[in-house]
Structures are given as C-alpha cells and as structure tokens.
C-alpha positions in Angstrom: 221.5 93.4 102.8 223.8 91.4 105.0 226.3 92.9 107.2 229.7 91.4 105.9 233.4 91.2 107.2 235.7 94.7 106.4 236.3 94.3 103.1 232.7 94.9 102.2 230.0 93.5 99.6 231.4 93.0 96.1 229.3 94.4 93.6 227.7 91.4 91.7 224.3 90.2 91.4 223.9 86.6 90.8 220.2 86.3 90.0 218.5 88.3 92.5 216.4 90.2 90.3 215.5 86.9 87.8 213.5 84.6 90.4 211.2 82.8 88.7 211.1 79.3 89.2 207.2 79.2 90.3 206.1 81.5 88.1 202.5 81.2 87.1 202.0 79.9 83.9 198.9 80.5 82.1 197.8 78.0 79.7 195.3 75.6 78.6 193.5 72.6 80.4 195.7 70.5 81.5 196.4 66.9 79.3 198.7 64.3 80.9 201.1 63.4 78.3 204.3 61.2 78.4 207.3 63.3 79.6 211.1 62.5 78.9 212.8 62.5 82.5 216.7 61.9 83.1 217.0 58.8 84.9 220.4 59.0 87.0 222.1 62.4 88.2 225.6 62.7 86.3 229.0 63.0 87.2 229.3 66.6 85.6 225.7 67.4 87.0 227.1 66.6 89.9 230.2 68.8 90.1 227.8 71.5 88.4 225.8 71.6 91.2 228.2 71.3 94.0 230.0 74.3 92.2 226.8 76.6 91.8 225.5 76.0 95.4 228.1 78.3 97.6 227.0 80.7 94.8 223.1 80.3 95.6 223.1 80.4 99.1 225.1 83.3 99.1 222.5 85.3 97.2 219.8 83.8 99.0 220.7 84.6 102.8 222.6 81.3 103.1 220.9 78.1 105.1 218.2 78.8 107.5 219.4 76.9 110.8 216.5 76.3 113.2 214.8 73.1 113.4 212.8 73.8 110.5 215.8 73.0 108.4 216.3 69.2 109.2 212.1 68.4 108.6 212.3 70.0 104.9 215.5 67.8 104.1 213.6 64.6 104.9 210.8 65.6 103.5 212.3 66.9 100.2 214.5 63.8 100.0 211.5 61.5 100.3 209.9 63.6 97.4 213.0 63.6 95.3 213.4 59.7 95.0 209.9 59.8 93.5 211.4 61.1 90.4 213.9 58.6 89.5 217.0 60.3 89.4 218.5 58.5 92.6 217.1 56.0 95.1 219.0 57.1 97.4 217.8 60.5 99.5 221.0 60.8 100.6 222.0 62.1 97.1 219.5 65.1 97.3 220.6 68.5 99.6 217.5 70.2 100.5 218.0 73.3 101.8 215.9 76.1 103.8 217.1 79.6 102.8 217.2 82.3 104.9 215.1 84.3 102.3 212.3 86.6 102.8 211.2 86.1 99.2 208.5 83.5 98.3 210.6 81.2 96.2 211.8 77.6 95.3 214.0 76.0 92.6 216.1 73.2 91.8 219.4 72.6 90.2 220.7 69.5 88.4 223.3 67.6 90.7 220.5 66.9 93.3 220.2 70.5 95.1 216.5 71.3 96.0 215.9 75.3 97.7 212.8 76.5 99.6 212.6 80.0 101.5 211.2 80.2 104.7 208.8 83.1 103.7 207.9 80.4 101.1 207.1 77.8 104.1 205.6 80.0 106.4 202.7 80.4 103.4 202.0 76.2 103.5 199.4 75.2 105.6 200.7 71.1 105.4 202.8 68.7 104.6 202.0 67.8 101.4 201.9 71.6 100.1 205.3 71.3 101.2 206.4 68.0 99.3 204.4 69.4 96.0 206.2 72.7 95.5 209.5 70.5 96.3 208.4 68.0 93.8 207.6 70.7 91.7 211.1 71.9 91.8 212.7 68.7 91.2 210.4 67.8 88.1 212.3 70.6 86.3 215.4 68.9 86.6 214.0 65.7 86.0 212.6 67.2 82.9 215.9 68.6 81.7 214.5 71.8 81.6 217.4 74.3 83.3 219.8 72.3 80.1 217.3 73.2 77.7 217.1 77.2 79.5 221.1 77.3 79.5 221.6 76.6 76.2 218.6 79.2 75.1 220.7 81.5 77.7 224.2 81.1 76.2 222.6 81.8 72.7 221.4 85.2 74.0 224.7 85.8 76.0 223.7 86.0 80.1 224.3 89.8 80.3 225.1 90.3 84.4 224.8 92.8 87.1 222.6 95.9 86.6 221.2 94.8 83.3 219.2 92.1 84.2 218.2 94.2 87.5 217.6 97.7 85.9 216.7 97.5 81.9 213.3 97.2 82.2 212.8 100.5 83.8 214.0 101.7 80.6 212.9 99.3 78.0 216.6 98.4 77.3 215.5 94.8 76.4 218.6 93.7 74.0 221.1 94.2 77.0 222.9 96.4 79.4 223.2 100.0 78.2 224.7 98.6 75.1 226.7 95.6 76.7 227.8 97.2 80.5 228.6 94.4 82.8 230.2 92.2 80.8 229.0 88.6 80.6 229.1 86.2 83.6 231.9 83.9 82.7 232.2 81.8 85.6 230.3 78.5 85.2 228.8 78.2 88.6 227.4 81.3 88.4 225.8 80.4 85.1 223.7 77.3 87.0 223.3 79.3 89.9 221.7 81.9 87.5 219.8 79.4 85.2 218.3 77.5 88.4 216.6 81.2 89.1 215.4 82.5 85.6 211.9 81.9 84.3 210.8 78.0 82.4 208.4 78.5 79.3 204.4 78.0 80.0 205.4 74.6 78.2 208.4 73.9 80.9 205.9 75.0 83.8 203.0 72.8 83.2 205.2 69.8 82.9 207.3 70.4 86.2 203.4 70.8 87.4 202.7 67.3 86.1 205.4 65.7 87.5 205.3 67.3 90.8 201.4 65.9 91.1 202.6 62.1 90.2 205.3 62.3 92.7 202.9 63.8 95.1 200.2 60.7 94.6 203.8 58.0 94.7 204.8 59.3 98.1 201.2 58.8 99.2 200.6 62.6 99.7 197.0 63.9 98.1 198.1 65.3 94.6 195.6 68.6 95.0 197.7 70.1 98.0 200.0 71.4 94.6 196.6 73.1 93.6 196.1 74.6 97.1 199.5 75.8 97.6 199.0 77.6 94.6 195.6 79.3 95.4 197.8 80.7 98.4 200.2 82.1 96.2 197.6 83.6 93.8 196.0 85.2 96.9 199.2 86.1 98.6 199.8 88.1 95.1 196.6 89.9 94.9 197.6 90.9 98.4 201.1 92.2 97.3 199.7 94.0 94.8 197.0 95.8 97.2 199.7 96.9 99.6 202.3 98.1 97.5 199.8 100.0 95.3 199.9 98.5 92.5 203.7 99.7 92.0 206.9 97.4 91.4 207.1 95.3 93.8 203.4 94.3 93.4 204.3 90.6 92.1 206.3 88.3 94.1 209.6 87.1 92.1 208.3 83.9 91.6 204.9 85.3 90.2 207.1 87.5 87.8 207.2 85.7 84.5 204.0 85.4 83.7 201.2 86.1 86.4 198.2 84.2 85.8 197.1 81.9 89.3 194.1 81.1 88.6 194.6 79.2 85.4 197.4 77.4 87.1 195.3 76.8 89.9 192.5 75.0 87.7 195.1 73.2 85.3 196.8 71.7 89.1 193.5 70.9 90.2 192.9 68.7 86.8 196.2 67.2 86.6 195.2 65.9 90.5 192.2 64.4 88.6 193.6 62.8 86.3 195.8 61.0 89.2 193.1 59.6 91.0 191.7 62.9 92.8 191.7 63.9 96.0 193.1 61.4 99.4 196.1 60.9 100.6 198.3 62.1 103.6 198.3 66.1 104.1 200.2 65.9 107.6 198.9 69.2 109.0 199.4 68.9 112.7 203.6 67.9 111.8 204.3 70.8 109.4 202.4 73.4 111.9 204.6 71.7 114.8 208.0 72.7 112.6 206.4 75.6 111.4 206.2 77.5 114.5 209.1 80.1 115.6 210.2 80.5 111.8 212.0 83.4 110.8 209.5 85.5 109.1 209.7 88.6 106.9 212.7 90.5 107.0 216.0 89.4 108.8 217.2 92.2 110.9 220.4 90.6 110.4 220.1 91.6 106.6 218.3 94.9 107.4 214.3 95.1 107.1 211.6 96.8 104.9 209.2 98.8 106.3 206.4 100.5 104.2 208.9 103.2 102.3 211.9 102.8 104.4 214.9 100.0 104.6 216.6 100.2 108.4 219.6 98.4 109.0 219.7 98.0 112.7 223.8 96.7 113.0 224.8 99.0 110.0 222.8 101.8 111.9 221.4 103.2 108.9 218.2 104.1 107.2 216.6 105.5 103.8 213.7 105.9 102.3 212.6 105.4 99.0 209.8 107.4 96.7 205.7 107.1 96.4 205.5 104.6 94.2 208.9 102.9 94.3 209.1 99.2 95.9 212.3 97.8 97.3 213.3 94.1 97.6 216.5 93.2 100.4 219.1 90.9 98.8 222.0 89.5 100.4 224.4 91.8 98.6 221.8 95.0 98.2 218.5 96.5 98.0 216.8 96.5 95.1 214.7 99.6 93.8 212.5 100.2 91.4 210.0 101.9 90.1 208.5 103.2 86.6 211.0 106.3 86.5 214.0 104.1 87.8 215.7 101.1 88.9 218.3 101.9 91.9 220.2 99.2 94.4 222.4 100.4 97.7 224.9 98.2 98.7 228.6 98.7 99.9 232.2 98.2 99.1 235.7 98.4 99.8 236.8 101.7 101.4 239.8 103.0 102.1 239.5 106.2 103.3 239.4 107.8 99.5 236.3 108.7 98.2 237.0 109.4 94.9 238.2 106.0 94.2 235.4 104.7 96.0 233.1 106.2 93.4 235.5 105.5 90.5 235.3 101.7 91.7 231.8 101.6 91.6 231.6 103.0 88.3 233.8 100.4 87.0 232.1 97.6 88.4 229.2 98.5 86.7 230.8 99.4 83.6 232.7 96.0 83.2 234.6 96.3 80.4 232.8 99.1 78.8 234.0 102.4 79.4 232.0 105.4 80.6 233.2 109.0 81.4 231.6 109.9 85.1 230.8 113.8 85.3 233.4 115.1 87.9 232.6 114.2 91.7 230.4 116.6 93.4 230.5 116.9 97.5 228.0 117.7 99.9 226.6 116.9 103.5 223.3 114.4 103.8 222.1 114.8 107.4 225.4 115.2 109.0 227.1 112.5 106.4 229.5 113.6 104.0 228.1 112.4 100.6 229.8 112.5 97.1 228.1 111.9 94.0 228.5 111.6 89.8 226.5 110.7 86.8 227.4 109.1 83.2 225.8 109.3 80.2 225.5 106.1 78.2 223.9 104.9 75.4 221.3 102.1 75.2 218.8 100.5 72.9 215.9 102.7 74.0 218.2 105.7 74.2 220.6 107.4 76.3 220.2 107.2 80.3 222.1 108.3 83.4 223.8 106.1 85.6 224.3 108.2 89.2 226.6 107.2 92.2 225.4 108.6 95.1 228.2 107.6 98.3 228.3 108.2 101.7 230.8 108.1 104.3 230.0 106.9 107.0 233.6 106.4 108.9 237.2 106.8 107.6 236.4 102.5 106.9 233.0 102.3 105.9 231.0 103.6 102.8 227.8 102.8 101.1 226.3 103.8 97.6 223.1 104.2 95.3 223.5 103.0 92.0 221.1 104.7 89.9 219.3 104.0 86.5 217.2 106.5 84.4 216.5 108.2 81.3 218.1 110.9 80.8 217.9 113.9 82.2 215.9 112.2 84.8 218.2 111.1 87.9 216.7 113.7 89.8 213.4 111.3 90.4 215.7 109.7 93.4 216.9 113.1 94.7 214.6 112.5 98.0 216.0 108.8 98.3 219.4 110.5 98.2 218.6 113.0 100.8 216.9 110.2 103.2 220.0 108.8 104.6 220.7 109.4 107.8 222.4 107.1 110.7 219.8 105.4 113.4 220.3 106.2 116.8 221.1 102.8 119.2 217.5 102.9 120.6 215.8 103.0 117.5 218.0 100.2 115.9 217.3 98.3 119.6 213.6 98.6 118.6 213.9 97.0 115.2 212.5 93.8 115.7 212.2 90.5 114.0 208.8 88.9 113.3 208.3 85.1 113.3 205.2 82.5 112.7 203.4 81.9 115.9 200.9 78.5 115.5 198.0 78.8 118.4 195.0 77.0 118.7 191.6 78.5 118.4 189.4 79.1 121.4 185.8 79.7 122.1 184.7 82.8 121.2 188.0 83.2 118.2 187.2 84.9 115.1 189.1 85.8 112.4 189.0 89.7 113.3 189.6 88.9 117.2 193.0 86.6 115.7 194.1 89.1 112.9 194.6 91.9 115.9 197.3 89.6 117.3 199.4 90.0 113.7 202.3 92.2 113.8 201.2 94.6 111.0 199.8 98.0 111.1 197.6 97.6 108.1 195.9 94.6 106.4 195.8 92.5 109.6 192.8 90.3 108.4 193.6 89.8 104.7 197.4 89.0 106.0 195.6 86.7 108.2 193.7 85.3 106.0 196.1 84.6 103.3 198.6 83.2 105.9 196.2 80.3 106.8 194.4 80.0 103.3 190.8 80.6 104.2 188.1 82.3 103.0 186.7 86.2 103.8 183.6 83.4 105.3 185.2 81.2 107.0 184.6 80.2 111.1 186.8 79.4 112.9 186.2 76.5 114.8 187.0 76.0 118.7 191.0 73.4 118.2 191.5 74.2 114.9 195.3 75.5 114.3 196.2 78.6 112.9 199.2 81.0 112.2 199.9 84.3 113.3 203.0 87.1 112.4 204.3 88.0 115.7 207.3 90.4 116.8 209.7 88.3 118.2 212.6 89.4 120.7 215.7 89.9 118.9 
C-alpha cells in the first residue's frame, strides 16, 4: 500500500484481485494451427491504450526506475516487431512495474508490462523476450476485444466484488449489484488487459510467443523454461503459505495446471525447429542484479502474518490461515471465512463520516443501512467500527468497517466480507493494529537480487544461507535460479541470491 499525498487513497480497485494474464492453461498437446493476428495498431487502439496506462501503473506500483527499466524496453520492442503490428519499436512502451507480484500483460495500443518480481524469476534473455512475446501475442490475437466484449455482456461489476465474492460463493455479482459498474472506459482496458484469456486464448498467445521467439533469433524453449520456474515457484507458494489463499500466484489463478503448459511450450518449440538460438545469460544477469525484490517498503511489506508500513508507522496482523497480497491502493485479505482489504481515505477530523464514506463507496449506488457506530481503544488507537447486513446470491453477509485514528488528519480502515453472523473471524486482525515505534520501522528493510559467481567449494546449501529468508532458504534458492534438488554447482557459474539491502 503506497503512502500517498493528504488527501489519501480513493477507494477503487482497478484489477488487482483479477491478474491473470499468464495463467496456466491446461490443455491438450499442442498443434500449430494458422492464427488470425491484427496487422497494424489502430488509431482508437491507440488512444485506448494511452488512456488505460495512467490507470495500470497506478494499480501496479507505477514504473520501476533503475537501470533494469531501459534493457526490458529494448528488449520488448525488439520482440514486439516480431508480431506485425508495427515495424517500428518505437511504437511499443514496455514497461517495468514496480510490482511484487509475478505478472505480465499487454494492452492493444502497443503497451507491454512486466513486474520486477516477474524478472527477478528469469534466468536469461530469452525467458525474458518469450513471456513479452507472450504478452503481445494476445493483442496480436485480438484476444483482450474478444474478452471485453464477453465482459460488457456480463456487466464488469467493480471494487469488492471481484476482490471478495468468492469467499462467499457470491458468483453472479456484488452482494446483489454493490459497487456499481466501472463506467470509465480506461478503466475497462486497464481491467480487461488483467483478467484471465480462455485455455483456447492461452495456447495461442503461447504459439505466437514461440514463433516470435525463433524470428528474433532467441531459442523458442526458453518460453517452456520460464514456465517450469513459474510451476515450481507455485508449488513453492503453496508450501509456504500452507496451502491457504494466497497459495497461487495471480497469474497462476485461472486455471493452475504448469506442467501441461510446460509440455505443450516444449512441443510448440518443436515444431519451430527445436532447441538453438541466443539465450543471453551473462546480459540479463548483468541488469538483473540490484533489482527491487519482494516487497517495497515504500508500499509497506509482508512478512509471514504481518503487513508493516515503515513511513505510515503501522502494523497488523492477519489470521492462521489467511494470506494477504499489497496493492498500490490496499492490502488484500483473504481467507476461506473472509475476504478483507485496509486501505485509507480522506479524513477530516470526523469519524463518523469517515465510516459513512467508506460504506458508501462500497455500496455505490446501492443502499445499505450500517448498524450504529461503536467506539473503542485498539492499543492506544481510538478505533470505531459498524456492520451491514446485505443480501447476496449465496445469502446474506456482513460487511464491517473497522477505522482507526491515527491523528486529527489521518485514518485507515478494514473493509470486511463474511457470512453472516460471521465478522467476528477478523476480530484478532482488528485488535492487531498498533503504531511501530521509529526503530522498528528503521529496521524494515528492503531485499534485492544479488548475482555472484560460484567458487570452489559453493554448494547449494552453503549459497541458500546467504538468502534473506528465515525459512525455505534452499528451495527459494533453488527456484530463484531454476535448478534441480541435484544439481552442482560448478566453480564461475552465475547465480542469484535475495539479499537485505540498505534502505
């Protein structure tokens, strides 16, 4: 969560909780086939896409700025050209998010996104240039039109309906229609460029991104191996997170099923000519290094249980079980008895309108009757808090507001989503906010990739002590530079580490 000017975080959600756009697709071998691909980037693509970008980086944690930045432009650009839609790079903007999610997409207009979390998992250059090409073999496939028209059908319900329905099966639609609909048209294609493509939709932007990958002269199996990392960086999530929410990755969400995708990359690579071309190791391990990685204590960080927000001074801690995810404009919780996010808004030294404001923003332009506002005291912090009753497709649920205020100019809330009767699963999140003193928000510290070269006598478990993680060091290691629970090291060879970083 971002620390933004006085006026606070408005409460919208864009599309953080509908990443998708590298899902894993399971389906059958994979056949080469003849796929229809625009030919030229249009005027209103064009203005589409120029309009919809302040909208993605926004939700994304805007542009990453270090050096990194400038190498996946030219590299995307060079990949882009491959699909026809421009000769010219110039008319591509590839952009490095500032994201600690492991995700890419595309929108039509010649917009191309990668995270640096995403990044920091490549081991090459080509890896690089085939989830790119990926990306841009959706537009060039038309797919996001085909998704936004399916969308518009179905009405693009926004805010906590796409973040917090599935903890209560309400699969028709927020609580019976709260939220209202997204009307603004760049957030439409900022939304669509983030929502899941069909099995169909996946294994042709998979196709495409392989052809490109053999064009540019790149070896059209580093799409297969990028994607082994991402199936083992899954099983990884899913280990330390226990198997609860946040056990898939927001691009793994749609449909989890790596290994098939793996095997149907590793075919279409085939069926290309094989493997040979340019990987590039040594130059993406040379950018690589230094990047941002994990959590921005700029935007707060996740730890285990706990979210800390070293500038906002705050901290909280979430239930066994539940699994958080930092956004630019909240956190995200959620678990099987709940769906929660805490973000901020305007304050103006009135709490009751505070809450009243929150519960409107939520409601849209349905209308909810809040319980009155009860007061209390969370670890020194005077707290106010009220729950509605609404009704849904799967029945009727609570939505809580749980505020805090935390100066006569500054407040922050839970927004809460349960059955019924059943609010009282958060009551230990609720109770966990407390401010952090200056020396423990002084010891919050970033973590960042650190590339070092093997020595004699290196092993995987002497390497993995080096990681900045208190659990999991040589499976994070391992994952990080795609090998095997077997493999030696060998005395030169290049490899990544997660190190703390000064801040």
């Amino acid at each position: 969560m971002t620390r933004k000017k006085k006026k606070g975080l408005a409460i919208k959600l864009v599309a953080s909780a509908a990443l998708g756009s590298l899902a894993f697709t399971g389906v059958a071998d994979a056949q080469l086939k003849a796929i229809q691909t625009a030919t030229s980037i249009s005027a209103t693509d064009r203005k589409q896409g120029s309009e919809a970008h302040p909208e993605l980086m926004a939700e994304f944690g805007g542009a990453y700025t270090g050096p990194q930045a400038s190498y996946v432009n030219r590299i995307g650009q060079n990949i882009a050209v491959q699909s026809g839609l421009s000769r010219s790079p110039s008319d591509f903007t590839v952009t490095l998010l500032n994201s600690p999610v492991n995700n890419a997409f595309a929108i039509p207009g010649g917009y191309v996104y990668v995270t640096r979390q995403l990044m920091a998992l490549m081991n090459d250059e080509a890896e690089l240039a085939g989830v790119l090409g990926h990306e841009v073999g959706h537009v060039a496939a038309r797919h996001s039109k085909k998704r936004q028209s399916a969308a518009t059908r179905n009405q693009i319900l926004g805010v906590l309906g796409a973040v917090l329905g599935g903890a209560i099966g309400d699969n028709g639609g927020l609580l019976g229609g709260l939220g209202g609909l997204l009307q603004n048209n760049a957030m439409q294609v900022a939304q669509m460029a983030t929502l899941g493509f069909s099995r169909g939709q996946e294994l042709e932007a998979d196709q495409l991104g392989v052809q490109y990958l053999r064009s540019a002269g790149y070896d059209p199996m580093a799409l297969s191996t990028m994607l082994a990392s991402l199936a083992n960086q899954t099983s990884l999530e899913a280990r330390l997170a226990g198997g609860d929410a946040r056990s898939l990755p927001e691009w793994a969400s749609t449909h989890p099923d790596p290994a098939s995708r793996v095997r149907n990359a590793e075919t279409l690579a085939t069926r290309v000519g094989g493997a040979g071309g340019k990987r590039n190791a040594d130059a993406f391990l040379a950018s690589v290094d230094n990047v941002l990685y994990g959590d921005d204590p700029a935007q707060g960080v996740v730890e285990g249980n706990e979210f800390l927000h070293p500038d906002l001074k705050l901290r909280f801690a979430v239930p066994n079980g539940y699994g958080m995810q930092n956004g630019a404009s909240a956190v995200m919780v959620s678990g099987n008895g709940g769906q929660a996010q805490f973000s901020t808004g305007p304050y103006s030294g009135d709490m009751n309108s505070y809450v009243s404001a929150v519960f409107k923003g939520v409601a849209g332009n349905t209308s909810i009757s809040p319980s009155s506002l009860q007061r209390t005291t969370v670890n020194g912090i005077p707290a106010y808090y009220s729950t509605a009753r609404a009704n849904s497709q799967s029945g009727q649920v609570d939505v809580t507001v749980f505020a805090y205020e935390f100066s006569r100019s500054s407040a922050f809330h839970f927004v809460a989503l349960t059955k019924a009767g059943g609010a009282s699963v958060f009551n230990s999140m609720f109770n966990s906010v407390r401010r952090l003193s200056t020396a423990e928000a002084a010891a919050i510290k970033p973590r960042r990739i650190d590339v070092v070269t093997v020595g004699r006598g290196d092993t995987v478990a002497t390497l993995a002590q080096r990681m900045a993680y208190s659990n999991y060091k040589a499976e994070r290691f391992q994952v990080l530079n795609r090998l095997s629970a077997t493999r030696r090291l060998t005395p030169g060879q290049k490899v990544k580490l997660v190190v703390y970083a000064a801040r």
